[in-house]
N, C-alpha and C positions, 0 to 999 in steps of 0.2 A: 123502711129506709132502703135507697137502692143500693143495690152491692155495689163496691168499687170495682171499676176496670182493673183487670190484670196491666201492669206495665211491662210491654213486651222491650229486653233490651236491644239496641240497635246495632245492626249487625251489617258485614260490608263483604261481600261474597268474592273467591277470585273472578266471575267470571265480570263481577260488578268492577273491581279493581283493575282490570286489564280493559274493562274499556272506558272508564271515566280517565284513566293514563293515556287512551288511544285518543279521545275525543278532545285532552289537555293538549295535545301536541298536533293534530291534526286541527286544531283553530287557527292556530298560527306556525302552518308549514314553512311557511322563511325562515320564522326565528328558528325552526327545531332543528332546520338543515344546518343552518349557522350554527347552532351551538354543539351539533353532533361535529362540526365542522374541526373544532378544536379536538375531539378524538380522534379522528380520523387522520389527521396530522400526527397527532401524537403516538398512537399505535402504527402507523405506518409509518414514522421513523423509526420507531421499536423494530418492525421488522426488518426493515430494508437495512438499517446499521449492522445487525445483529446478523441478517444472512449475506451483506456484502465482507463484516469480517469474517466468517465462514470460510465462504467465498477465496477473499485474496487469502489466507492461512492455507488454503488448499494450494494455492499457486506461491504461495514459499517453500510448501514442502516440496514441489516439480522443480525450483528451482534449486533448491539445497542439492537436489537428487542428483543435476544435469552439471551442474558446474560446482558451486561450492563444495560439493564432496566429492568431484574427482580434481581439485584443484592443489599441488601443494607449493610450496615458495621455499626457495633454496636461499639461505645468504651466506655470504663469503664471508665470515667474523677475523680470520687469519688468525685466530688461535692467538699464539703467545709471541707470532711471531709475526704480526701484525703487520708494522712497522718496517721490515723487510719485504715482507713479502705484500704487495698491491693487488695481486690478483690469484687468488689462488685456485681458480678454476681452471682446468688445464683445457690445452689448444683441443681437444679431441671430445670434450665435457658433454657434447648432445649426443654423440656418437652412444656412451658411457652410459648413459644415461637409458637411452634408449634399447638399451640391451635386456634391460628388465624387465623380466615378466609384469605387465599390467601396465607399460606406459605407451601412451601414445605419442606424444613428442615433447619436447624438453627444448629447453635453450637460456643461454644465458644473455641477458642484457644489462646496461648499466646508463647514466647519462654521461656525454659525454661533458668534459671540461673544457669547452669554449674560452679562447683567451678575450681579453679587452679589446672592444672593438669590434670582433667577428657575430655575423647578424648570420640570418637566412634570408636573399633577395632571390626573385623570381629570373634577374638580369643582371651581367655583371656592370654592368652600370647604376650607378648612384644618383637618384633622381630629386629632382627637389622636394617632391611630394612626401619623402620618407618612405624608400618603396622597402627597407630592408624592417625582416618580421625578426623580433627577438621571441623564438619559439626553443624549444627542448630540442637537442638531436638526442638523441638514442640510440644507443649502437648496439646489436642483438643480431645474435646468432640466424639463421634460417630455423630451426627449432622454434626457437620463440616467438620467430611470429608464427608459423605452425601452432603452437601450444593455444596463441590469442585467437584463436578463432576467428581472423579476419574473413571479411564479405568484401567481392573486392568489385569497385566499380567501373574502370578500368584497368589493361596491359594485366601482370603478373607481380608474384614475391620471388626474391631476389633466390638461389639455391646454393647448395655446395659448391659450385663451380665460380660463383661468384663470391662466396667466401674463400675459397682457395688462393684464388688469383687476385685475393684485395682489390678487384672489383670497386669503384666509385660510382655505385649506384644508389636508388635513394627511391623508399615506399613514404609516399604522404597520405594523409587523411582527405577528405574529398571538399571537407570545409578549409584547410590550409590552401589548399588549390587554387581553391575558387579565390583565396585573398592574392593569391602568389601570380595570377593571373591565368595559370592554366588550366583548360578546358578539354584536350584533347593531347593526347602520347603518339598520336600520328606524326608529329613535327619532332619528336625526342627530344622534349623539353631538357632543362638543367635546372638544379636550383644552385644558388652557389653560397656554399658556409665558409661565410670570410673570404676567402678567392678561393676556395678548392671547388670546384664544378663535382657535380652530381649527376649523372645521369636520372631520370624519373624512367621509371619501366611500369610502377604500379600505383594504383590510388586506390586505396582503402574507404568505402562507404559506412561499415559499422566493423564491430567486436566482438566476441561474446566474454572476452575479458583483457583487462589494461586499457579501460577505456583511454588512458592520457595518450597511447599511440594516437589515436584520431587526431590531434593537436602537436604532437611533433611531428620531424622527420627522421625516418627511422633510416639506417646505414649498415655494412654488414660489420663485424665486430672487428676481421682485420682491417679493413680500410680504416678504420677509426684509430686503431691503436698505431697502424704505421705513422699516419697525421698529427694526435692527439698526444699518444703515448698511453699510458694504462690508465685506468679509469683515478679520481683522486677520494674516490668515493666508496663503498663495497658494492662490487657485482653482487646479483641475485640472478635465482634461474627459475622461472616459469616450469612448470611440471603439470602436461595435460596426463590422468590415469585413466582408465576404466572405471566402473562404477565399482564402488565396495576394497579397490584396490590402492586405493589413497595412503592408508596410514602404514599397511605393508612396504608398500615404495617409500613413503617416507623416512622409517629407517632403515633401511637400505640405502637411500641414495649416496650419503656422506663418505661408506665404506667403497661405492662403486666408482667415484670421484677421485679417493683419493684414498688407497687404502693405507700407504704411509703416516697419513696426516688424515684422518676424520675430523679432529677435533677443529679444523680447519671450517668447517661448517656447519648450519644451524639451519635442519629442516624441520619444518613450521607446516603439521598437516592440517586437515582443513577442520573447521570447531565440529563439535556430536551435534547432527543436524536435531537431532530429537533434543537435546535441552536447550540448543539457541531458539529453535523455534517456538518452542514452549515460553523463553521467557519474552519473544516476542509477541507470540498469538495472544499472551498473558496481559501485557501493557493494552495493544491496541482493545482486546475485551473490555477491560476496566475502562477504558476512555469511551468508549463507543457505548458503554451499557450505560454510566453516567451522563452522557448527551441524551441517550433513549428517553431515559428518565424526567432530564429536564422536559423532555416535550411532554411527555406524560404529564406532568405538573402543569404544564402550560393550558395541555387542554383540560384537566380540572379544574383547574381559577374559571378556566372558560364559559364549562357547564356552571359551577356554580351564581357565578356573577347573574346569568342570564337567568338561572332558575329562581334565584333571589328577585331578581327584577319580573317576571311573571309570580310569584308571590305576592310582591305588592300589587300590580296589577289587577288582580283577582281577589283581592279583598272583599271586596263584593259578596264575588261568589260562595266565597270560604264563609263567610258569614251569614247567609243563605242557608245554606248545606247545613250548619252548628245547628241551627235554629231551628231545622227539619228534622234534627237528632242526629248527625254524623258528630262522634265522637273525636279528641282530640289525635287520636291513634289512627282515625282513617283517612283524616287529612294527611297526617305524616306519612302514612303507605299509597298514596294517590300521588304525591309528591314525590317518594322515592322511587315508585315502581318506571314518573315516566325520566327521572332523572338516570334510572339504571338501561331502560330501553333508550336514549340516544347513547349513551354511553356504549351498551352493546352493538347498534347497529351500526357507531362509529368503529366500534372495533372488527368488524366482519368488512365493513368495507374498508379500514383504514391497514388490514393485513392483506388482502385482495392488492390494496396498489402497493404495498410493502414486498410482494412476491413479483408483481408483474415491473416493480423495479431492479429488483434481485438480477433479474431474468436480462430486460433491456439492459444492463450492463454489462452483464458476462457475455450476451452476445455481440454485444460493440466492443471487446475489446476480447474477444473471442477465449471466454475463460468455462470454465465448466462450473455452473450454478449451484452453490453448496445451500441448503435450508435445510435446519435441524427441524425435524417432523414437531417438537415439544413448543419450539417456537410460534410455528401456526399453530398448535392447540391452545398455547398461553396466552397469545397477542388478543384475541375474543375476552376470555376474561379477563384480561386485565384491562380491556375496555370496560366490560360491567366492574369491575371493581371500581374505575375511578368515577364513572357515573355514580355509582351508591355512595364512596365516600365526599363526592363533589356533591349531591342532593342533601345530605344531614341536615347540614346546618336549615337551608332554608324551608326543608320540613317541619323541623325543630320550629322556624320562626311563622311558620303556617300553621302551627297547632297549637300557637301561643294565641293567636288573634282572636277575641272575644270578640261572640256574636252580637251584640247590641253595639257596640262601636262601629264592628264591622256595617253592619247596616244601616248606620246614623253616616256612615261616607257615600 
């Protein structure tokens, strides 16, 4: 009788599973670019979200640093004695102010109360067109526009000398200008609020705070009050500090104001940059790691779809291979191994343009590039993670296909 053969079980090596994965994807290099195509999207918004809110978080905190936390805001509440008293910022209040260790300059402003009828025209003529602009006037101290950080694009800001002597002069924004018709302080333009003529000395291009000055015109605070009369409104006073000296000057300022009557005012220093920022950097994370993710999902529907459709495709083959002894387990590892390699290879290059996006932005808008080192380590695998979980299923439906069906298609 002859002896029975030994049944040798069949067995699938890594070096056999990394290249029957290589050879799966390397037959049809379109499809594989394409469907790595959806990771590489999806890990490269992973990054570029992820190191752009980095990113702008690092330029909240320059900015909390530079103004927000040397900024405080003074209001005139009038106490108890409201009612009587309209303004309780006395004549001398920037002087006062500016006496304090840690300030840069101060001033008070208010808008003023424009009667019915009174516009802002470029001319005292009234033209058919509608030439007269219903804008804000403003009336504020020399401090305060000091304090706003104007950039001025033409002439000068109005000084002491022109508050003193009530002065009828007048700083506009560089966009009122251009509506108002002027272009140039060589001719010593006018505007006229209501029929009171203005002198223009200065025109304002930007801020670095109150932006709404840009859009009024601004006046000094006696010419206002001799015209207007006191504000109908509560003055407030602008307060530029040093860095770290905000909440010091803040209370102080009320006693240096007004040491009779404090309770006359309501200084308001600038919020703890460390927990606004925090509950900011907080929000915009959760939104931007939620969008990440969608795309991640995106490009896993991706991989899978295409990997299921190469499944059926290959039927054939898969049923070949059963018949030659590949067991239901090595389809399922020939299937996942190449569904995790484009998944990986999307993630290496879909964090590659996630950084080199990082990068082009903060140097177009000239910011210093923040990428947490954890994010480039993670962005890779969580490319191969969504490759392995996006392969499953249609492994799963590659080791279901029985070989005699298989090869009756």
């Amino acid at each position: 009788m002859a002896r029975e053969r030994d049944v040798v079980p069949s067995r699938l090596s890594w070096r056999d599973l990394l290249a029957e994965a290589s050879a799966g994807m390397l037959q049809r290099p379109a499809r594989s670019a394409l469907t790595a195509l959806g990771t590489i999207l999806g890990v490269g918004s992973f990054v570029a979200i992820l190191g752009l809110t980095a990113t702008a978080s690092a330029q909240i905190d320059a900015r909390f640093s530079v103004l927000s936390a040397t900024e405080v805001t003074v209001e005139d509440t009038g106490g108890d004695d409201a009612d009587v008293v309209p303004l309780a910022f006395p004549a001398d209040a920037d002087r006062r102010v500016e006496r304090l260790h840690g300030v840069e300059h101060a001033g008070v402003y208010w808008t003023v109360p424009l009667r019915a009828g009174e516009a802002v025209r470029g001319a005292p003529v009234h033209d058919a067109r509608g030439g007269a602009e219903r804008v804000p006037v403003v009336a504020a101290t020399p401090g305060a526009l000091e304090a706003a950080m104007p950039t001025l694009a033409q002439g000068r800001l109005y000084d002491a000398y022109h508050e003193r002597s009530g002065r009828q002069v007048a700083v506009i924004g560089s966009a009122l200008a251009a509506r108002l018709g002027i272009t140039t302080l060589e001719t010593a333009p006018a505007v006229f609020i209501g029929e009171q003529p203005f002198t223009v000395i200065g025109i304002i291009d930007d801020v670095g705070r109150k932006a709404d000055l840009l859009l009024s015109v601004v006046v000094p605070r006696t010419a206002a009050e001799r015209i207007w009369g006191p504000p109908d409104s509560r003055a407030r006073m602008l307060v530029a500090t040093r860095l770290g000296a905000a909440r010091q000057v803040a209370a102080s300022v009320p006693l240096a104001l007004r040491a009779d009557h404090p309770e006359y005012f309501r200084s308001l220093p600038p919020p703890d940059p460390k927990a606004l920022r925090g509950e900011v950097t907080s929000d915009l994370g959760r939104l931007f790691l939620l969008l990440a993710g969608i795309s991640l999902v995106i490009g896993a529907v991706g991989i899978a779809n295409t990997t299921l459709v190469a499944v059926l495709e290959r039927t054939g083959e898969i049923g070949l291979r059963r018949a030659l002894g590949a067991r239901g387990r090595h389809i399922t590892l020939q299937f996942l191994a190449e569904s995790a390699a484009l998944g990986t290879i999307g993630g290496l290059v879909g964090t590659a343009l996630g950084v080199l996006t990082v990068l082009g932005v903060a140097l177009a808008r000239d910011w210093t590039a923040v990428i947490h080192p954890a994010t480039v380590a993670a962005a890779p695998a969580a490319g191969l993670a969504t490759g392995l979980l996006a392969g499953i299923y249609p492994a799963w439906r590659a080791a279901r296909i029985e070989p005699a069906e298989a090869l009756r298609r």
